[in-house]
C-alpha positions in Angstrom: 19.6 172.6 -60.6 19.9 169.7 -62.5 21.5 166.0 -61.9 23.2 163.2 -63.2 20.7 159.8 -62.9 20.6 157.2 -60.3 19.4 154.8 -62.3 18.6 155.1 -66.4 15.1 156.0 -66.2 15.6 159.2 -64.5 13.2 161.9 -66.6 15.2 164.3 -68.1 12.6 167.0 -67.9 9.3 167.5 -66.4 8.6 164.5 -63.5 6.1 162.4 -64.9 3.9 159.9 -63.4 5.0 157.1 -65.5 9.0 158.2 -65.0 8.8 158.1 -61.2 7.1 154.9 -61.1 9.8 153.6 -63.9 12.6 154.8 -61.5 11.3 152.8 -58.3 10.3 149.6 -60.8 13.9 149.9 -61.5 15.4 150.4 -58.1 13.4 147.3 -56.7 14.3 144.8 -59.7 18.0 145.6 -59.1 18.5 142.7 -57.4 16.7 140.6 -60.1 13.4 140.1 -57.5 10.9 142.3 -56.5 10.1 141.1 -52.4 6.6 141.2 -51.0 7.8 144.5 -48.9 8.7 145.9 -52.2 5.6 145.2 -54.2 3.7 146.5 -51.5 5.8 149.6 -51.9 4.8 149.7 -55.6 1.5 148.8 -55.3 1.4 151.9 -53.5 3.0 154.2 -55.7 0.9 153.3 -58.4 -1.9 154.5 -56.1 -0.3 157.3 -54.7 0.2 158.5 -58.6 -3.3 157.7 -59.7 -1.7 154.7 -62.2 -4.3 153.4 -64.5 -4.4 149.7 -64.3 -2.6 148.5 -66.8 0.6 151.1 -66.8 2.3 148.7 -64.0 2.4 145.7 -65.7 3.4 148.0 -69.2 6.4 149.5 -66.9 7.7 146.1 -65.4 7.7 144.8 -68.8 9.7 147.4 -70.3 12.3 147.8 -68.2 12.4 143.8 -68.2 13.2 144.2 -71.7 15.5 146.7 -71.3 13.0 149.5 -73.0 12.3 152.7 -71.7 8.3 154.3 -71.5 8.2 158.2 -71.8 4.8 159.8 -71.5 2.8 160.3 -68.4 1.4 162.9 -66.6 3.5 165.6 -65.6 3.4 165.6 -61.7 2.9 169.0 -59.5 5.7 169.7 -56.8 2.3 169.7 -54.4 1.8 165.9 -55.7 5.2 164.9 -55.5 5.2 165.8 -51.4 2.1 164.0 -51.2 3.6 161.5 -52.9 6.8 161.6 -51.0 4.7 161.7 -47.4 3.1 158.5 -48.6 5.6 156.4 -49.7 7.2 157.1 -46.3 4.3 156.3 -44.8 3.9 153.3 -46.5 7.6 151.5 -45.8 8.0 153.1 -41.9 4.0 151.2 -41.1 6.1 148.0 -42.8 6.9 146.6 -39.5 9.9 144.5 -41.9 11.3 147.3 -43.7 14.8 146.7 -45.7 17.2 149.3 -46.6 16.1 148.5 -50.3 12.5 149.9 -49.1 14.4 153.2 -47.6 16.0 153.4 -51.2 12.8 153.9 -52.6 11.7 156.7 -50.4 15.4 158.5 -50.7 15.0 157.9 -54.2 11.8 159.5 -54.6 13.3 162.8 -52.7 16.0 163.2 -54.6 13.8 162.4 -58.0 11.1 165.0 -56.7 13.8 167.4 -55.8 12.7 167.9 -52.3 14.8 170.5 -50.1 15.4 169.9 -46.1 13.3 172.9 -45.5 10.4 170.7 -47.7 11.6 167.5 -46.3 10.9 168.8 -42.9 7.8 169.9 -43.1 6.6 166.2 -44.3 8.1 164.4 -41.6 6.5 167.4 -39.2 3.0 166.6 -40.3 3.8 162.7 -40.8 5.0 163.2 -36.8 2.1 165.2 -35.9 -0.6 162.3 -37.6 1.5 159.3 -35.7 1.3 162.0 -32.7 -2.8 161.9 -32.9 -3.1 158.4 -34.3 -1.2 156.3 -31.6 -1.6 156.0 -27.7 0.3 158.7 -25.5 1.7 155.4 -23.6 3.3 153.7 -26.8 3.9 157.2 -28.5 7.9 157.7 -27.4 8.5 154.0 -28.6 6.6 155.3 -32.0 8.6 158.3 -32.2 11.8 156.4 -31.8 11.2 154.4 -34.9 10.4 157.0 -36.8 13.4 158.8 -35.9 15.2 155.7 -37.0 13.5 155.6 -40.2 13.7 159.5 -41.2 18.0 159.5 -40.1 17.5 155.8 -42.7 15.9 157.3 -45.8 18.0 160.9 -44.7 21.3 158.9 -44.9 20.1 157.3 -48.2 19.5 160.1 -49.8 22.9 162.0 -48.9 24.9 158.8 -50.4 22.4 159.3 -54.2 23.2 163.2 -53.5 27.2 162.7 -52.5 27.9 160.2 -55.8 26.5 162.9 -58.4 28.4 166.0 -59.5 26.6 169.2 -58.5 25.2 170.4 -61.1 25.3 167.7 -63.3 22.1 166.2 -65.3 19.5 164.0 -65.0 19.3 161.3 -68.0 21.9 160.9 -70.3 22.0 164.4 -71.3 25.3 164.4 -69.1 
């Protein structure tokens, strides 16, 4: 199935590395600034997609200039969980997370195409880590903020789903 973008610089086609970290880039310079919560978040991604150095600073100052990069490396559904588990990860550990931050991670799920039945399974071994990581005594108050943040990013992501046209296209192919 196929959708209409959330922002420009949804690929069209195959999910490249380069395209999904365009799309966040975007996302988080929406409101003109990038917060330190944010660059943390795409400081990550460019990790978590195994960015060369210089592609961030090629990809800020693209879409700065109102420029689109294409090429990349075409990412694996395997990756893009991995990718997905991380960036959630990454912005529930962010004891000052804003519903910007939650964007990203919604973002990324419906960019990577993730179903509920995938979706669950993440946040099931994401639980299961914070489960073995984190003192039985403090766990419940853990579990309570992650709850938070999964119903966050889950919300997110059903208002990018609800404002698109099933069936529609990603890009401007629609």
């Amino acid at each position: 199935m196929r959708r209409v973008a959330v922002c420009r610089f949804v690929p069209s086609d195959a999910i490249t590395d380069i395209g999904a970290f365009q799309g966040v880039v975007t996302i988080v310079l929406k409101d003109g600034e990038i917060t330190r919560e944010e660059k943390r978040l795409i400081i990550k991604l460019a990790s978590l997609l195994g960015l060369e150095n210089e592609v961030p600073k090629r990809v800020y100052d693209a879409i700065v200039a109102g420029e689109e990069l294409s090429g990349g490396n075409e990412i694996s559904k395997e990756s893009c969980l991995d990718v997905y588990a991380g960036m959630f990860q990454t912005a529930y550990l962010n004891a000052s997370i804003s519903e910007d931050e939650y964007l990203v991670v919604a973002y990324l799920r419906y960019l990577f195409n993730i179903t509920d039945e995938e979706n669950e399974l993440v946040m099931q071994g994401i639980h299961d880590e914070l489960e073995e990581h984190v003192e039985k005594n403090v766990f419940q108050v853990v579990e309570k903020g992650f709850d938070q943040a999964k119903d966050a990013v889950d919300g997110l992501f059903n208002r990018i789903r609800s404002i698109l046209p099933e069936g529609g296209l990603k890009g401007d192919e629609g």
